[in-house]
C-alpha positions as CSV (number, residue, x, y, z in Angstrom):
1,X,149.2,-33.7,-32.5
2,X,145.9,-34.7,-31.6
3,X,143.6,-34.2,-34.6
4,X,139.5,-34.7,-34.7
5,X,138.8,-35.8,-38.2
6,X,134.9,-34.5,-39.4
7,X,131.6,-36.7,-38.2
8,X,129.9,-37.7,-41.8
9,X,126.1,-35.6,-41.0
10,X,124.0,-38.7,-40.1
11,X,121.0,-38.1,-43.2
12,X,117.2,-37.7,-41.8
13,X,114.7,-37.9,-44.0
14,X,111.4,-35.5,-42.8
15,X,107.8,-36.2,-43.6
16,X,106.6,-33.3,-45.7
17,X,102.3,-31.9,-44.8
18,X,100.4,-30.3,-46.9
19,X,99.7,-27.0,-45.5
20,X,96.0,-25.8,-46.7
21,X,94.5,-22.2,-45.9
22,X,90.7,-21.8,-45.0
23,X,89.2,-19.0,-47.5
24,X,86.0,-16.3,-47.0
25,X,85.5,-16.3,-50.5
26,X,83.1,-12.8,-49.8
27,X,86.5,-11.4,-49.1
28,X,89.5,-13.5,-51.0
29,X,91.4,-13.6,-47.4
30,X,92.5,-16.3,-45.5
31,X,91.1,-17.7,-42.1
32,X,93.9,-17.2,-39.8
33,X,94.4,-18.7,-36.2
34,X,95.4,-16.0,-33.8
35,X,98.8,-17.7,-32.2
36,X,100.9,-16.2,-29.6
37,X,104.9,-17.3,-28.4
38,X,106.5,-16.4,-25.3
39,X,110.0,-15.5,-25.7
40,X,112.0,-16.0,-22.6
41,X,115.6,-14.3,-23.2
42,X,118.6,-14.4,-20.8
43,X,119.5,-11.6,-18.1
44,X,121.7,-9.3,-19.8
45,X,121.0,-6.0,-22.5
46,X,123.4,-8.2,-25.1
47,X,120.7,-10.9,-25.3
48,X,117.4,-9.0,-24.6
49,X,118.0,-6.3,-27.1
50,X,118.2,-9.0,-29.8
51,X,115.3,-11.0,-28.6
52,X,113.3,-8.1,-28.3
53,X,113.9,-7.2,-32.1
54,X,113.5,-11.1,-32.8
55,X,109.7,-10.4,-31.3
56,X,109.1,-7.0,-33.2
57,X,110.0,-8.4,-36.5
58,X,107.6,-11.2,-35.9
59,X,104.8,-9.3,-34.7
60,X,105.4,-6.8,-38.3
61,X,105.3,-9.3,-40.7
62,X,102.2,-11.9,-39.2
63,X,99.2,-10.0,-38.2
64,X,97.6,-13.2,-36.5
65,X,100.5,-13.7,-34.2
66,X,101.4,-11.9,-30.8
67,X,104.4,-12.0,-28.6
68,X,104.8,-11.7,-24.3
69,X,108.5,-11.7,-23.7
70,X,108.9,-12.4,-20.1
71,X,112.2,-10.6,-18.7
72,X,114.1,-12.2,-16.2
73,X,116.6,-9.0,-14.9
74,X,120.2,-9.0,-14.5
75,X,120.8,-9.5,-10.9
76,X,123.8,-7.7,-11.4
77,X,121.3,-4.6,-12.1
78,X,123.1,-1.5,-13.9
79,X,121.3,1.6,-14.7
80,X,121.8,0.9,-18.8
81,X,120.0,-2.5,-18.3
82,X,117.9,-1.1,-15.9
83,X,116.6,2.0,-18.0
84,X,116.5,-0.4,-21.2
85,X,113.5,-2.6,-19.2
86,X,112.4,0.0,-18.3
87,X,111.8,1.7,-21.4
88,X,110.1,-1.9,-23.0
89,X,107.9,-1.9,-19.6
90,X,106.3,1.8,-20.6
91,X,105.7,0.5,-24.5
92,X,103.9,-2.4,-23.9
93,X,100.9,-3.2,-26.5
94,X,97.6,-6.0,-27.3
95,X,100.3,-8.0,-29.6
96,X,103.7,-7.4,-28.4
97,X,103.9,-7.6,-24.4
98,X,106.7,-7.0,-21.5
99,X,106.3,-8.8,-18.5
100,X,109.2,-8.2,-16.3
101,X,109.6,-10.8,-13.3
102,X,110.9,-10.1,-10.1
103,X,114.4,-11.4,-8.9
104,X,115.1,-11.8,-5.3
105,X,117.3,-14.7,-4.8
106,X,120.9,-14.3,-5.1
107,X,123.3,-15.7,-7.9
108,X,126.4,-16.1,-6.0
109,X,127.2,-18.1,-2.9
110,X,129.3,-16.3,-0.4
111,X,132.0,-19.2,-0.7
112,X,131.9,-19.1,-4.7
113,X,131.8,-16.0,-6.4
114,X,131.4,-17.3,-9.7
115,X,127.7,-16.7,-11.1
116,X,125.9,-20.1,-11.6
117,X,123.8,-19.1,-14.7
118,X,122.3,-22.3,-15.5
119,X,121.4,-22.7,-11.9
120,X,119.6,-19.1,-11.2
121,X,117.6,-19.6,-14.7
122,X,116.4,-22.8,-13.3
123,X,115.0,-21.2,-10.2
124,X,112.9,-18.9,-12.3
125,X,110.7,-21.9,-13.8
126,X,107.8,-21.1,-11.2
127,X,107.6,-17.2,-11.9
128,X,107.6,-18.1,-15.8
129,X,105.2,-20.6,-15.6
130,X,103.1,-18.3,-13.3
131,X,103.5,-15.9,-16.1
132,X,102.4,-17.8,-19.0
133,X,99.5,-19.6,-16.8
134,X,98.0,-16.0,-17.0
135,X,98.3,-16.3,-20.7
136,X,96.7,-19.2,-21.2
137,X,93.6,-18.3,-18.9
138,X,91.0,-19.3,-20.8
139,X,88.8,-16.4,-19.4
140,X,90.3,-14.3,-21.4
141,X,88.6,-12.9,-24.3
142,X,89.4,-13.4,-27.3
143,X,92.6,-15.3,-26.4
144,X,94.7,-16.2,-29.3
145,X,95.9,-19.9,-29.0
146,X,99.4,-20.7,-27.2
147,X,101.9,-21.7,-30.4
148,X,105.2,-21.9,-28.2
149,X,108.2,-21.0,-26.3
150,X,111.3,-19.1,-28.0
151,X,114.0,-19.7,-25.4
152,X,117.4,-17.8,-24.9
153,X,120.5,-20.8,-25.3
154,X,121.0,-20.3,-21.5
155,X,117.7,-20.0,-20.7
156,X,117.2,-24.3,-21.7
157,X,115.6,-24.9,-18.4
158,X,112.2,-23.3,-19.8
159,X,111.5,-26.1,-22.0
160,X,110.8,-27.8,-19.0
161,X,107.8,-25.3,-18.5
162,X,106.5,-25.5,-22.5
163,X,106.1,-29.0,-22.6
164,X,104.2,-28.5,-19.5
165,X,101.6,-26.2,-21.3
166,X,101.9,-29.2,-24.3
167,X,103.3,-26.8,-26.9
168,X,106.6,-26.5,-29.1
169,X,109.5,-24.9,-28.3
170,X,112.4,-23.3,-30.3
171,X,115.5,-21.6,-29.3
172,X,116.9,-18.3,-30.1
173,X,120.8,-18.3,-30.8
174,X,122.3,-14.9,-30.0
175,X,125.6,-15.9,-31.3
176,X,126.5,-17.1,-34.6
177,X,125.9,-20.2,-36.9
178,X,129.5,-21.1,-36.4
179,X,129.9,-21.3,-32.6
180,X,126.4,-23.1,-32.0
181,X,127.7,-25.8,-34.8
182,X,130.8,-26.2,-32.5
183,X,128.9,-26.7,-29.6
184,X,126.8,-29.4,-31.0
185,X,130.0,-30.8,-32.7
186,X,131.9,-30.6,-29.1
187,X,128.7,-32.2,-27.4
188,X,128.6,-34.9,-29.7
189,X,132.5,-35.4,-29.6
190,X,132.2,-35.7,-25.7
191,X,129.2,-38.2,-25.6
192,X,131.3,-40.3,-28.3
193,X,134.6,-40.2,-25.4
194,X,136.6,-38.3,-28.1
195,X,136.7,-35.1,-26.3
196,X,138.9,-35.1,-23.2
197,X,139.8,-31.8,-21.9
198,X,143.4,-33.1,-20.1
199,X,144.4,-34.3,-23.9
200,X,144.0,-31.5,-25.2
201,X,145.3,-28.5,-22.5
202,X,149.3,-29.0,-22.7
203,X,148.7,-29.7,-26.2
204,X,148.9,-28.1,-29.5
205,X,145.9,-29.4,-31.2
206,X,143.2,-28.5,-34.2
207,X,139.7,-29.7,-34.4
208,X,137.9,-30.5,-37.5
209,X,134.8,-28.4,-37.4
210,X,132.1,-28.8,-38.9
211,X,130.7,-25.9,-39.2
212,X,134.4,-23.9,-40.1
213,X,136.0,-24.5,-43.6
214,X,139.4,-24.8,-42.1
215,X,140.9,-26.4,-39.2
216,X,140.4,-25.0,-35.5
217,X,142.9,-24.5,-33.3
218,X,142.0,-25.1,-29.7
219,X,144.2,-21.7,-28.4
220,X,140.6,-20.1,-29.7
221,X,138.6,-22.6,-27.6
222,X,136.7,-20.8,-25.7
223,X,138.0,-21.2,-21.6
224,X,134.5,-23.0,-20.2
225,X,135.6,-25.8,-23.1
226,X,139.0,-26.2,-21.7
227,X,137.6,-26.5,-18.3
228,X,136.6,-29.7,-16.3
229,X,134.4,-27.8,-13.9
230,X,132.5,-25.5,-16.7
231,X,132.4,-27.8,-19.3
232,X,129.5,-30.6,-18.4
233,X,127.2,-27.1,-17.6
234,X,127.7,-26.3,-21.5
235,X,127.3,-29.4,-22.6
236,X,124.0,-30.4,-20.7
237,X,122.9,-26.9,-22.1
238,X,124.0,-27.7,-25.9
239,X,122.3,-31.6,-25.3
240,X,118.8,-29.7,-25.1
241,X,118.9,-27.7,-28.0
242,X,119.0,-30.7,-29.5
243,X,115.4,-31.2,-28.2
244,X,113.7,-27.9,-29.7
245,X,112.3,-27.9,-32.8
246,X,114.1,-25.3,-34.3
247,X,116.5,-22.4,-33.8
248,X,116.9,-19.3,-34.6
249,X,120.0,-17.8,-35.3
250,X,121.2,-14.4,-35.2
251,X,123.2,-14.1,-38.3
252,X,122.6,-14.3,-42.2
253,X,123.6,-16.9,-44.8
254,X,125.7,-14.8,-46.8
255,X,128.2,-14.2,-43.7
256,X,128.1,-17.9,-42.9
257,X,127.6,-20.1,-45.5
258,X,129.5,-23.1,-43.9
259,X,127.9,-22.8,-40.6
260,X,124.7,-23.0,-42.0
261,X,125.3,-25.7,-44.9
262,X,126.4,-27.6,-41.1
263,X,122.6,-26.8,-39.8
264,X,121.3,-28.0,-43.0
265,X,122.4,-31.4,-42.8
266,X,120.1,-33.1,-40.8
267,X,122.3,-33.6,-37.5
268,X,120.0,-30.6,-35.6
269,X,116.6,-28.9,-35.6
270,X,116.0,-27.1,-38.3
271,X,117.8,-23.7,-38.2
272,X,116.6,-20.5,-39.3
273,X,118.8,-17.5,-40.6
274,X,117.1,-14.3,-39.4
275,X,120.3,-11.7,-38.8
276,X,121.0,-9.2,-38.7
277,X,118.8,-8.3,-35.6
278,X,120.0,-5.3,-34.0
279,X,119.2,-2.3,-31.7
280,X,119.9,0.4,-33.7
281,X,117.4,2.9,-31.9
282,X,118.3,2.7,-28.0
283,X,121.4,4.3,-27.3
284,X,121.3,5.5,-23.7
285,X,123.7,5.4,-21.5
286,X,124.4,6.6,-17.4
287,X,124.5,10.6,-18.7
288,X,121.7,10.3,-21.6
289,X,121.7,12.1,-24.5
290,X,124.0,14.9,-23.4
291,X,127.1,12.6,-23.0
292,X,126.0,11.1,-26.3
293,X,126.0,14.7,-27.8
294,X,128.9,15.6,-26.7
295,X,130.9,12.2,-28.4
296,X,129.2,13.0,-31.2
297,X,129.9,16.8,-31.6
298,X,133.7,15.7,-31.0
299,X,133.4,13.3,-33.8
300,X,131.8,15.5,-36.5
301,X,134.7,17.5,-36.4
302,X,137.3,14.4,-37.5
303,X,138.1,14.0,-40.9
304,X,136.0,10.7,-42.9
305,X,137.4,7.6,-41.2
306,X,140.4,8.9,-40.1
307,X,139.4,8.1,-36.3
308,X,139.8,4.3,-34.5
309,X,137.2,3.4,-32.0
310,X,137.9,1.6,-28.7
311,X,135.0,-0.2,-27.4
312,X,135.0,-3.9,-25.4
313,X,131.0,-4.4,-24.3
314,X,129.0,-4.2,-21.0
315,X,131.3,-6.4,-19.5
316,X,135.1,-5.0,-21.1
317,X,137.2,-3.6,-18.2
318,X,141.3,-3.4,-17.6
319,X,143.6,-3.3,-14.9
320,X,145.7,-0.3,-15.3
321,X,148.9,-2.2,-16.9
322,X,146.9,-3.0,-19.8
323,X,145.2,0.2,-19.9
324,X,149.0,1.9,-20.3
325,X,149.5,-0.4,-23.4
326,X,146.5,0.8,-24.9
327,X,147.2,4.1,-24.4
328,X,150.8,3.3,-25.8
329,X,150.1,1.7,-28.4
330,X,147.1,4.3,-29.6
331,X,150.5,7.1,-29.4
332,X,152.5,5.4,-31.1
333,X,149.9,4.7,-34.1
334,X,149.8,8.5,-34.8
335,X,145.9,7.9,-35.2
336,X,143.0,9.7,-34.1
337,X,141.1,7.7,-31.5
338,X,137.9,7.2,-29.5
339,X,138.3,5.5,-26.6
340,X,135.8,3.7,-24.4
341,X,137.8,3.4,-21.1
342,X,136.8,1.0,-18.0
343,X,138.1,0.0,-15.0
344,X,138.1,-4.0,-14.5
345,X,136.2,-5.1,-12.1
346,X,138.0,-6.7,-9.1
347,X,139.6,-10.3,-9.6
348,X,137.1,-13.1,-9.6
349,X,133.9,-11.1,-9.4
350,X,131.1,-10.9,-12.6
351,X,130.3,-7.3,-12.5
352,X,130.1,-4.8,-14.3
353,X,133.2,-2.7,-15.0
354,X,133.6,1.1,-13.8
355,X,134.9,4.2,-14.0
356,X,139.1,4.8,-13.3
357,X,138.9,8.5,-11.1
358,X,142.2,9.9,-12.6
359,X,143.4,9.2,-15.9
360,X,146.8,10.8,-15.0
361,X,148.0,8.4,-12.2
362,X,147.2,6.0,-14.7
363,X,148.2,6.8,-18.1
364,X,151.9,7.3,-18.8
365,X,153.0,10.7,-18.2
366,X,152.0,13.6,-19.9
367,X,149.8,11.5,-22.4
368,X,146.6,13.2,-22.4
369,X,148.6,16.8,-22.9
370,X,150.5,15.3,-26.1
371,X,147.2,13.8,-27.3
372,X,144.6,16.4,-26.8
373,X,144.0,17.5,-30.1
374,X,143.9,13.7,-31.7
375,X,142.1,12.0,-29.3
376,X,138.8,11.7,-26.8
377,X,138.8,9.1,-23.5
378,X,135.5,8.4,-22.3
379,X,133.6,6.1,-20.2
380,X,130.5,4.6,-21.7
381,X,130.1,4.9,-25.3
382,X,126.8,5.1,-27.2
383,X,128.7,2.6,-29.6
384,X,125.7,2.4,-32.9
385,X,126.0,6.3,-33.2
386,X,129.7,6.2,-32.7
387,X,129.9,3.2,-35.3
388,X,127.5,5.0,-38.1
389,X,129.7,8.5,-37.9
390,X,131.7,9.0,-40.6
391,X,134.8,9.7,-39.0
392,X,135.2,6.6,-37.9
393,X,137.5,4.2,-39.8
394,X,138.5,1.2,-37.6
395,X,137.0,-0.6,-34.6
396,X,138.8,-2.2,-32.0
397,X,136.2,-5.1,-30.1
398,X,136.0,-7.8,-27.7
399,X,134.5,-9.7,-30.0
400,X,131.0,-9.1,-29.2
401,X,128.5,-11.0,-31.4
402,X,125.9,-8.0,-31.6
403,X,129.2,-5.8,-32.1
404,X,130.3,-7.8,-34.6
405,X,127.4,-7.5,-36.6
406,X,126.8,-3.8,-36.2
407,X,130.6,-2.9,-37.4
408,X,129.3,-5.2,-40.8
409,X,126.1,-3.2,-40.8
410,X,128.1,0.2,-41.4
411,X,130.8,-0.9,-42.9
412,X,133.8,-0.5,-40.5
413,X,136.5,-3.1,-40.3
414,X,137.3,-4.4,-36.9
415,X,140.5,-5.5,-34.5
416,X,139.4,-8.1,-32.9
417,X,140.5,-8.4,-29.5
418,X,138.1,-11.6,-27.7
419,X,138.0,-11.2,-24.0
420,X,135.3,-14.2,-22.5
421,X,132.9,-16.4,-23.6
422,X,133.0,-17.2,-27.7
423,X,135.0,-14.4,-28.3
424,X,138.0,-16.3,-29.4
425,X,136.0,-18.4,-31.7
426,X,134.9,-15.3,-32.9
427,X,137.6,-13.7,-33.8
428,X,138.8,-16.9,-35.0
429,X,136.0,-16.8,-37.9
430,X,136.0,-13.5,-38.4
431,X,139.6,-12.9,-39.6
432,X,140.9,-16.7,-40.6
433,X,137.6,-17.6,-42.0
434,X,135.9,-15.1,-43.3
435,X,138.5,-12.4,-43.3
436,X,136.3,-9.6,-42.0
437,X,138.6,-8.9,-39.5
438,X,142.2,-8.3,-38.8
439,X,143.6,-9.6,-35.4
440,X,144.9,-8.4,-32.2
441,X,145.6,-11.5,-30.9
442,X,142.9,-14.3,-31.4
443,X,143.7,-16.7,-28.8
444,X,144.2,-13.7,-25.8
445,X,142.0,-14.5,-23.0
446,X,140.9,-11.7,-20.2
447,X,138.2,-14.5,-18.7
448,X,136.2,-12.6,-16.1
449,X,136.0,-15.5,-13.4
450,X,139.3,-16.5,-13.3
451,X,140.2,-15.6,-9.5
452,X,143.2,-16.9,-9.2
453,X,145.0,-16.9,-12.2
454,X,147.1,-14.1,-13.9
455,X,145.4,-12.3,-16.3
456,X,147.0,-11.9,-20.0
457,X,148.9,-8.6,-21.0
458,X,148.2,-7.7,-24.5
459,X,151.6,-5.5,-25.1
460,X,151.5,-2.2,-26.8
461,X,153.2,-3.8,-30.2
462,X,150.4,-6.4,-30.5
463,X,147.5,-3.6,-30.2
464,X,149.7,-1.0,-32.3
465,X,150.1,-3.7,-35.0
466,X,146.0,-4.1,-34.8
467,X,145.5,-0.5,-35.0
468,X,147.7,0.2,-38.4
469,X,145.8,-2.8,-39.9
470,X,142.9,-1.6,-39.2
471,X,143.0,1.8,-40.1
472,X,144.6,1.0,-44.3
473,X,142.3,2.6,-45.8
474,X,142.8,0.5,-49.0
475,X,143.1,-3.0,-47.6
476,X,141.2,-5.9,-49.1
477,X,139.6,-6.1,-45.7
478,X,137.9,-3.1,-45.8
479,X,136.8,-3.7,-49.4
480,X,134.9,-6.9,-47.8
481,X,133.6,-5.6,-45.0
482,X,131.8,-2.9,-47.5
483,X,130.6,-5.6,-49.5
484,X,129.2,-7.3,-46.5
485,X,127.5,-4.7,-45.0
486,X,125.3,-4.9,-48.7
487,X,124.7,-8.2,-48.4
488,X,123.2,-7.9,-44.4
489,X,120.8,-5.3,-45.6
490,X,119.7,-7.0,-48.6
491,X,119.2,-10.1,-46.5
492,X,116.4,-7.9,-44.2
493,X,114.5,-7.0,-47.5
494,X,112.1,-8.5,-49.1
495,X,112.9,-11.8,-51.0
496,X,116.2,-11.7,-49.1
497,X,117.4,-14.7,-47.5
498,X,116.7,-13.6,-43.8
499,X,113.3,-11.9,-44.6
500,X,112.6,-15.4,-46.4
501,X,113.9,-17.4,-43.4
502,X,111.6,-15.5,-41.0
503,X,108.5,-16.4,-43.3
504,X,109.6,-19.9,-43.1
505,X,110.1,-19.8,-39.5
506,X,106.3,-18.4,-39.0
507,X,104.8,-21.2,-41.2
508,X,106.8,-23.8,-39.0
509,X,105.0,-22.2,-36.1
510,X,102.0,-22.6,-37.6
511,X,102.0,-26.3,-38.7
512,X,104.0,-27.6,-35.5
513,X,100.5,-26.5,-33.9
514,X,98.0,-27.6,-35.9
């Protein structure tokens, strides 16, 4: 067994300013310098929607300071993303700004398929810089001054463009404390030559994380660490945030005490709490409100949490085996169920899932008949209504991040089911070390862009097993996950530790300029 004992945090030791406020003494208010950040978030509704509440939440609680958030669009399109930017284009205001770029060049190369992320961001540094050049035109009147960048973690390239306009930048982290502290604890392991991906793929290993209480074992690494080809794209990605000067993550030091004790240390930027951020408000799917309507008619008329949702994100298809082993296994639990039902792309591709035309060719026979008065298949789901119904008493997720955290703002456990990216680690932290969660199967991967390799089958026992766990009403899980959804709102509120965090974050802004 190949074991990664724990780096001692190397100790820094940080020059402290004394911060001083101009007064108008006529008036007893202080002098402050309009400042204005340009957050650049990655394609993708999962990382915009976050950003974008990142932005509103600053622009509430500092009158001085203004946002642009410069969109670059999901080449992949989608009318959901589509009608989101949409919807941000039509609202735009003096102190919180959309400006949507224009994307013509193509992410995949006929002889690879796979989407290059880091390599289409990169080719967007001229329309950004374009962008913020309009910003920063000093015709403008009454310009407030330039503080900074806020960049997406994929969208690392940009700092490139912020230290040409000679100001700061920072990072927002849509995931969570605990996966960024792996990443920088991989990165470092690498650069040290005591990470080699052929050691550790036939091998039953743990790591020694960090940023995790208890040992890691690499069956939840995510694939793109397990990957010659991927892994040098993550870790030139994870060297930069090392070059920010701070980041912002998406979660709340009550969920992850650890992770963040990690980020304390002294080993990275200083990292700032400010999570929960969610999109609570913008449910809209292909159909609108009348789809949604209908869901939520069907749901009014369950019992309190006697019903399990099915729901696995933008980008959570199946072939139709697996999609027989969910419908199995949802049978054979005797439980109501909502179930968010799409087609998986085809082999090798990174698009968005569809729609399967007849349920009955694939379904086992005579299954929607025998479950017609228990259970409702549809296609997209408006998943924060369906979450904050009261019928609903178990989730079953990919393992989302933003998922993740809206299930612990309403108080519904989850089955964690990881499909791609950090969703292993994930689930990992949510049920081994937080438990928050109950598991599927944590280590299952359903990767998206592998196009040659077989696909996992998560049988119907495995997913049954999930749903009965889920769905005790009395578990000790549940009885967590309630006390953790208190803790994520008081951490929003005043003097809470994310509303705190967001303060500090502003006068970081403020003296990095000056």
């Amino acid at each position: 067994m190949v074991h990664f004992s724990r780096n001692k945090p190397r100790q820094k030791t940080h020059s402290t300013k004394l911060i001083t406020c101009k007064f108008d003494h006529s008036h007893r208010k202080p002098l402050t310098m309009k400042m204005e950040l340009v957050f650049v978030p990655s394609p993708g509704a999962g990382h915009l929607k976050s950003t974008v509440e990142m932005a509103k939440l600053l622009v509430d609680r500092h009158g001085s300071l203004s946002v642009t958030v410069v969109i670059i669009p999901s080449i992949f399109g989608g009318s959901t993303s589509n009608s989101y930017i949409a919807s941000l284009s039509a609202v735009s205001e003096d102190r919180l700004r959309y400006d949507v770029l224009s994307v013509d060049d193509q992410l995949n190369s006929p002889s690879d398929p796979r989407p290059n992320l880091v390599t289409f961001i990169e080719n967007q540094k001229p329309k950004v810089r374009a962008a913020v050049a309009k910003l920063a035109d000093s015709t403008r009147p009454d310009k407030p001054r330039l503080a900074g960048f806020v960049v997406d973690m994929f969208c690392t390239a940009m700092i490139d463009v912020a230290d040409e306009f000679g100001v700061p930048s920072y990072m927002f982290y849509t995931s969570n404390a605990g996966f960024l502290g792996l990443s920088l604890h991989i990165q470092r392991l690498y650069d040290e030559g005591k990470y080699n991906v052929d050691e550790l793929n036939d091998s039953v290993v743990e790591l020694d994380v960090p940023s995790l209480t208890r040992p890691f074992p690499v069956s939840c690494l995510p694939s793109v660490m397990l990957r010659n080809d991927w892994l040098p794209l993550l870790l030139g990605q994870t060297r930069r945030f090392r070059e920010t000067k701070g980041i912002l993550v998406n979660t709340f030091e009550e969920l992850e005490p650890q992770a963040m004790k990690f980020l304390a240390s002294g080993e990275t930027p200083p990292a700032y709490a400010v999570g929960p951020l969610l999109d609570l408000k913008s449910d809209s799917g292909d159909s609108g409100d009348e789809k949604k309507s209908e869901i939520l008619r069907w749901l009014d008329k369950q019992p309190p949490r006697s019903v399990v949702f099915l729901c696995f994100g933008s980008m959570g298809g199946f072939r139709e085996d697996q999609a027989r082993e969910i419908a199995v296994a949802l049978e054979q639990s005797g439980h109501r169920f909502l179930w968010s039902l799409r087609r998986a792309p085809p082999k090798g591709t990174f698009v968005p899932p569809g729609d399967f035309t007849n349920l009955d060719e694939i379904l086992p026979e005579g299954f929607l008949v025998r479950t017609a008065e228990i259970g409702k298949i549809i296609g997209w789901a408006p998943q924060t209504a369906v979450l904050a119904n009261p019928a609903i008493g178990g989730f079953v997720s990919h393992c989302g991040w933003n998922s993740t955290l809206e299930s612990l703002w309403y108080g519904v456990p989850t089955a964690m089911w990881p499909l791609y990216a950090e969703q292993q680690f994930n689930a990992f932290e949510m049920v081994e070390e937080l438990g928050l969660a109950v598991e599927v199967r944590n280590s299952f991967r359903g990767d998206l862009m592998e196009a040659e390799a077989e696909t996992e089958l998560m049988t119907a026992e495995e997913i049954e097993r999930g749903i009965r766990c889920v769905m005790v009403q009395d578990s000790d899980v549940r009885r967590r996950v309630k006390e953790m959804r208190d803790k994520c709102h008081v951490a929003l509120m005043d003097g809470g530790s994310s509303h705190s965090a967001v303060g500090k974050f502003i006068r970081d802004v403020t003296e990095n300029l000056s």
